[in-house]
N, C-alpha and C positions, 0 to 999 in steps of 0.2 A: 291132356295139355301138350301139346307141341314144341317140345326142348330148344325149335329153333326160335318161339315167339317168347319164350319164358323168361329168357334172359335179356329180352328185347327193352331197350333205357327208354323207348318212344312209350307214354303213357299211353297214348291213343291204341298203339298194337297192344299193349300191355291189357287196357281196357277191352278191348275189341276182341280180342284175340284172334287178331287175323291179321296177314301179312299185308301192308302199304298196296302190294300190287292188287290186291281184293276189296279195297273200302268200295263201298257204294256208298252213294250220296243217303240213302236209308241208314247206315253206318254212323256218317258224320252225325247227322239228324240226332242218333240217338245217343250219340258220346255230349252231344250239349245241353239236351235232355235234361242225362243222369250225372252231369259233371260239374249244372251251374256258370255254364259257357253261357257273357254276357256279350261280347263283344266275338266279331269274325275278320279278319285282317285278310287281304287279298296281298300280296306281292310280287314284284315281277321286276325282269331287268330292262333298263333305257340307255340310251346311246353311253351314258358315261360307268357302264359296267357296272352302278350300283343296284340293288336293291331298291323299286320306290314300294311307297305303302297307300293301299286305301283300307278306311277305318269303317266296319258296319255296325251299329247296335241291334243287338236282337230285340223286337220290341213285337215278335208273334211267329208261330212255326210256320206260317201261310209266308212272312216274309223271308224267314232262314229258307224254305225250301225257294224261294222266287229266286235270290242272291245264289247261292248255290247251281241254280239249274242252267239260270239266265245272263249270270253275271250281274257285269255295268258297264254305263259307260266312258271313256275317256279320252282324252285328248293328244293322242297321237305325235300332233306337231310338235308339241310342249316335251315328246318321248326320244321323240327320234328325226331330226335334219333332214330324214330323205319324205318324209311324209309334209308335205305340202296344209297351209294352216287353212285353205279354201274347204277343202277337204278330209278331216281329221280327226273325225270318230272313230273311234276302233272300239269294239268289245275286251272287257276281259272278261274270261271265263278260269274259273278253277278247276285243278287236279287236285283229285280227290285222293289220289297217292302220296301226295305231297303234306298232307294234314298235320299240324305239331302244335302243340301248347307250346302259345308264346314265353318265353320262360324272363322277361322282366315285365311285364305289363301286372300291374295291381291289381288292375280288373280282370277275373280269368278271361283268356282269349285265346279262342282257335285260330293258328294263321296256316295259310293255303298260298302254295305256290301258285298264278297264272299263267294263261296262255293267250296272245292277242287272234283278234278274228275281225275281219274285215265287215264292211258294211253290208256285204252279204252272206254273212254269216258264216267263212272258208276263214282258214287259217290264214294270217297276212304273212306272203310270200317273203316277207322282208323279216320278217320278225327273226332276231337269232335262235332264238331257242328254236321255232319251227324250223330255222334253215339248219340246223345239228340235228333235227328230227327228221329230216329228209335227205342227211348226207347218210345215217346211218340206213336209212333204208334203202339206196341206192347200193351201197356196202353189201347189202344181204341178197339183194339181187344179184347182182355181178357175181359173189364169190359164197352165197351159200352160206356166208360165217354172221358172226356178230361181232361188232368194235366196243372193247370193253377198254374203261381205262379209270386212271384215278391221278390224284395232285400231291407234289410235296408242298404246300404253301407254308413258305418263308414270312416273317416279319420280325420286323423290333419293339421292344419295350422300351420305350424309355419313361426316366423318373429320377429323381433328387437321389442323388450319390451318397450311402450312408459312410462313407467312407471306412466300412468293415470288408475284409473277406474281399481283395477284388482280384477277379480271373485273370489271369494271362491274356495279355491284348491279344484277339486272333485267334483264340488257344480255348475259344468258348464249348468245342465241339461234345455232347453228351454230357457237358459239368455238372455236378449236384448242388445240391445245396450243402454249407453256407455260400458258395464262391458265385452259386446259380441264384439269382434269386426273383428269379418270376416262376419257377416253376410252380407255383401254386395257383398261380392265374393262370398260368397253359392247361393244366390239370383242368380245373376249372371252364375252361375253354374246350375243351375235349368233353368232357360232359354234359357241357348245356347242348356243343352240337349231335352229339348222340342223342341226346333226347328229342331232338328235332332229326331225328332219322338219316345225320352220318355216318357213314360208315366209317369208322376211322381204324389206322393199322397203326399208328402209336405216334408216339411225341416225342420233343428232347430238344435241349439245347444245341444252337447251331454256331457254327465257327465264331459271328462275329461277335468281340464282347469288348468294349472300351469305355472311356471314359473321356467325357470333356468340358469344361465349363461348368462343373460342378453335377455334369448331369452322364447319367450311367444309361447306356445304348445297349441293350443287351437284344440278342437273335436268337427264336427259336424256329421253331416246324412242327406242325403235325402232317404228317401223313398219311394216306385215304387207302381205301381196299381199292382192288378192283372192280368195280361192279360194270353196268350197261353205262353207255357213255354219254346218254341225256341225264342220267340221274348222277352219273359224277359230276357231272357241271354243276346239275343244281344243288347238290353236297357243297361243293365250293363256293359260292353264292351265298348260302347260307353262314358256311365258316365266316366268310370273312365279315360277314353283318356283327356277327354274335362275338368275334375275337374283338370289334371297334367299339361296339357298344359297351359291353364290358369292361372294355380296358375305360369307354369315357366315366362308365359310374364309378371306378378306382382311381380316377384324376390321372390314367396314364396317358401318356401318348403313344398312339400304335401305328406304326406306319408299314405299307406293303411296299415301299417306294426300290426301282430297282438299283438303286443307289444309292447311299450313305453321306458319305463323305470319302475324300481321295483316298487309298492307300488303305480303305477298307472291307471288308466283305460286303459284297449289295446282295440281295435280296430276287430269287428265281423264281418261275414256277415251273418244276421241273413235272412232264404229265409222263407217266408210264401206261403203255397201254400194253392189249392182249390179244389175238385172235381167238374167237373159241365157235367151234363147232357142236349145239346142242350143250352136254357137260364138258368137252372136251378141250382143254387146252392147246391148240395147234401152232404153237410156239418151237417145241422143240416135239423131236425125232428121235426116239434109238439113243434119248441123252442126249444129244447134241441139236443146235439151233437148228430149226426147219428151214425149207424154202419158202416155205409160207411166210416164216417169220423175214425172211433175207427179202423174196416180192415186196414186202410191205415197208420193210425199210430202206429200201430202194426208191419204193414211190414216194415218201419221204422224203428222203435225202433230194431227189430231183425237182423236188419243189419246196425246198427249205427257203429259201431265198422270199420266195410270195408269203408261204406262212406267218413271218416276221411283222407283217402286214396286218397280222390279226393277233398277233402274240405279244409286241414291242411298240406297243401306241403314244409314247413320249419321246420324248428327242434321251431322258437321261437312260434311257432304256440302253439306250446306245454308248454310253457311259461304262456301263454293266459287261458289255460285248465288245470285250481287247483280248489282246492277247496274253501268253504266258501268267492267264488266274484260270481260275476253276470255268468260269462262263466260258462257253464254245467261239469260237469264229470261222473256224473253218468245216465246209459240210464235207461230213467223214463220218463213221462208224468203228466203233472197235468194242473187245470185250473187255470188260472190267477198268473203263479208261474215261479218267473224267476232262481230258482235255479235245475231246470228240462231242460233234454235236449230237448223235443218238449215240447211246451206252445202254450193250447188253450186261445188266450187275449179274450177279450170283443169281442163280435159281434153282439151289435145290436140285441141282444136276447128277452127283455122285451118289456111287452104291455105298459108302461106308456107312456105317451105323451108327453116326452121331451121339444118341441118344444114351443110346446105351454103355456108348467109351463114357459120356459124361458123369452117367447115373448106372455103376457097372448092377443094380438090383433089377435093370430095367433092361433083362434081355430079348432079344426079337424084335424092338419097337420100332420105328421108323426106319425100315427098310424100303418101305416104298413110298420115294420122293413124293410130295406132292405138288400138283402141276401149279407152281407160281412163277414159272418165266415168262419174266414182261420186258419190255423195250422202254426206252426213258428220253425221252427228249428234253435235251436241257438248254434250248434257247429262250423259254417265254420267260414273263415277268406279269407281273399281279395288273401290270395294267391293260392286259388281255380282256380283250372281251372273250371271255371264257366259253360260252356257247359257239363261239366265232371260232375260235381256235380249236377247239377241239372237231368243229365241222370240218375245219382247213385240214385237221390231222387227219380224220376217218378220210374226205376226197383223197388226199393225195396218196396215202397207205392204195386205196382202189386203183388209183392208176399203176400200182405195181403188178398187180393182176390182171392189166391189160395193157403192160407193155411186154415189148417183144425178144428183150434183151433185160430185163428184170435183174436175174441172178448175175448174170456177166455188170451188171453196174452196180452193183451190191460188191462187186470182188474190184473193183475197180475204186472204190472209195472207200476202201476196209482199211483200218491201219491197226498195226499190234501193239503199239509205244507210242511214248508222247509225242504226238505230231509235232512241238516246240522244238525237239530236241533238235543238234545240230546234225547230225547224220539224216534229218528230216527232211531238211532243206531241199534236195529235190522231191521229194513225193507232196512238202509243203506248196512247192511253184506250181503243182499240177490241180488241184483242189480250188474249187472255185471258194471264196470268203462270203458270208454272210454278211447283209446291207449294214453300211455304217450312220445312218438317219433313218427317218421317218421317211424323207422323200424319197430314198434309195429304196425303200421296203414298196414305197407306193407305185415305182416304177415297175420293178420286180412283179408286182403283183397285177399292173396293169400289162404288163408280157406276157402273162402269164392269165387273165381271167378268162379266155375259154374252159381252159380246166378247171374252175370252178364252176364258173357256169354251167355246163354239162348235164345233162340227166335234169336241170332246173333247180340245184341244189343250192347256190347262192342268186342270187335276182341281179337282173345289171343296176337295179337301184343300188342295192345293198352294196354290191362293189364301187360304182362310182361314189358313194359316200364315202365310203372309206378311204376314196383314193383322194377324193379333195381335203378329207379332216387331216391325211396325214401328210400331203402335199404343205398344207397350210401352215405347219411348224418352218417351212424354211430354214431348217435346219443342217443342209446339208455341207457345209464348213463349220459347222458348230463345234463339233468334237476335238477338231483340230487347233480350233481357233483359240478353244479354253481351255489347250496344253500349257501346263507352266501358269496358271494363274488361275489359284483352287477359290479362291475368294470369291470371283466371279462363276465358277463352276459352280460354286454352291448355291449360289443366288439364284441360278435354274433350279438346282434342286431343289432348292425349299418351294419352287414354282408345283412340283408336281410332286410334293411333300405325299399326299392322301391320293394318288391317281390311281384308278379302278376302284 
């Protein structure tokens, strides 16, 4: 048995014994078989970042294997704005890597991610998830490597205030229980998504913890491994189905929203990626940050401004991106610095032997780091199209590898300390800021879409969609307008309460 499938929460690998990236459709076949699998669930994401569902009954193996091979079909216009309703058949077809036992469905049920395909049978140019599957191939051509990345997805609990045990307003960060008290539904929530084949790198309460009108707002996070960066999207997509769904059969309220209320912590998605070569993590060098990794944050940084575009699709998004909190505004890099828009954290960089100062029985042991240094971009928010965003991230990273002055603008928007600070103040005037609307993001990004476009990696449909959806907020005195009067701020907010 395979120590790496052994431990595996996904019952289907568990069953199968074999890794996601090997099912064949003989595979699925035969786990619904021997499993009692009535029902087949198709999934996929549409223009509003969720999750939709189509429902199949199995009712003969002549028809599982037809569904499986052949798909079905659907309605496009009803999907997505840029597809025209004259015209708007689209196939879905499953991945078969994608496979998980639905984990609230009574009737057992296998659900499978999909993939859209045009009326000729080619993958629809538009489609996000194909357009993240053709930025990362683009990535491999140019520079040889692969774009791996993964998500911190933030949200809130809320629920009736038992008036026992309450945290420190603000003061939520890591709290246990008693003071914590969702942490059995996060738990919870890390499970079911593991078992639908997340990766996840752990949980824990986040900063914001308050209370108000008798109702208790509380913020956690889990966060995701590294893996390849189609299958961390669809990790996320997944999360966030199974954290909503969950929290509705508990009568919670869960919201991704990138804003709260005034004066209190809103809600990120902060995506860390990786370069890696074959096994190799090409991040850092000799211990210290590579060029590779400086190229790539460069390319980045020089097109943070359009990304916003695909990461910040609400007007409260913009809410979230002020100054002097933890959310970035100005495009900058530094290490270990959370008021910068990419942040190199800790990675496991140093020769000491941790390990063994801790546990002095456990001599020799972790001497040789291991390769987890990643980069963290912390401008998006949950109301990302998350295929979208991560595509924007893998492009732009590329164009670090093929510009010509890469490392000289990587040192050129480097900072060591809070950019806020007042000794700041000139290297602050120099820094270009990140859009304060939707519209500003939609300009940015329309300056800016040859570089997506390129290689054929986003479609000019797919861009000009985006650019009228996020034109269309009219938003661009907004932010300003509803300084000094949270009443009406919030009345947007509760507008985009559940957005992505």
């Amino acid at each position: 048995m395979d120590n790496n499938l052994s431990l595996n929460p996904n019952k289907v690998v568990e069953y199968l014994q074999k890794a996601p990236a090997d099912f064949r459709k003989a595979d699925i076949i035969k786990y619904v078989k021997e499993n009692g699998i009535r029902m087949i669930n198709f999934m996929y994401p549409a223009d509003d970042n969720r999750l939709k569902t189509l429902n199949f009954v199995i009712n003969s193996e002549e028809y599982l294997d037809s569904i499986l091979t052949y798909g079905e079909r659907v309605d496009g216009s009803s999907l997505f704005p840029f597809i025209e309703a004259g015209n708007s058949d689209l196939y879905v077809i499953p991945r078969y890597s994608t496979a998980f036992l639905d984990p609230f469905a009574e009737i057992p049920t296998l659900t499978l991610l999909a993939s859209f395909f045009d009326k000729e049978g080619k993958p629809l140019h538009s489609s996000p998830e194909y357009t993240l599957r053709k930025a990362c191939e683009s990535f491999h051509e140019v520079t040889g490597m692969d774009f791996y990345a993964m998500g911190e997805l933030e949200y809130y609990v809320i629920s009736e205030d038992t008036g026992l045990f309450h945290a420190n307003d603000q003061k939520g960060y890591h709290e246990s229980a008693p003071y914590a008290k969702f942490n059995d539904f996060r738990v919870e929530c890390m499970s079911l998504i593991a078992q639908a084949g997340g990766q996840i790198k752990y949980g824990h309460n986040e900063v914001g913890n308050f209370t108000i009108d008798g109702m208790i707002y509380e913020q956690n996070e889990i966060e995701f491994l590294p893996i390849p960066a189609q299958q961390a999207a669809d990790n996320l997509m997944i999360a966030k189905w199974i954290i909503r769904t969950l929290g509705a059969k508990k009568g919670y309220d869960v919201t991704f929203a990138p804003k709260i209320t005034a004066g209190k912590a809103g809600s990120g998605l902060h995506i860390h990626f990786k370069v890696m070569k074959g096994d190799q993590n090409m991040m850092t060098e000799n211990g210290v940050l590579s060029d590779v990794a400086k190229k790539a944050i460069a390319g980045i940084l020089e097109h943070a401004d359009a990304i916003t575009a695909m990461g910040n699709k609400v007007p409260t998004s913009y809410f979230r991106l002020v100054p002097h909190q933890e959310a970035p505004t100005s495009i900058c890099w530094g290490d270990r610095n959370r008021s910068v828009l990419v942040r190199v954290p800790l990675g496991w960089t140093g020769e000491n032997d941790m390990c063994s100062q801790a546990n002095p029985l456990e001599k020799g042991h972790g001497t040789v780091p291991p390769q987890k240094q990643t980069v963290e971009l912390r401008s998006a928010d949950c109301s990302a199209d998350i295929y979208q965003l991560i595509a924007a991230m893998v492009v732009a990273a590329r164009t670090g590898f093929e510009m010509e002055n890469a490392l000289g603008r990587a040192e050129d928007m480097y900072v060591s300390v809070n950019i806020h600070n007042d000794e700041n103040k000139e290297k602050l005037a120099q820094l270009k800021s990140l859009p304060d609307s939707c519209v500003a993001s939609a300009k940015a990004l329309e300056a800016q879409r040859d570089v997506f476009e390129k290689n054929s990696v986003f479609s000019p449909q797919l861009i000009d969609g985006i650019i009228k959806k996020l034109s269309a907020f009219d938003d661009a005195n907004l932010r300003n307008s509803l300084s000094g009067s949270p009443e009406e701020m919030m009345k947007v907010v509760r507008k985009y309460w559940h957005c992505g």
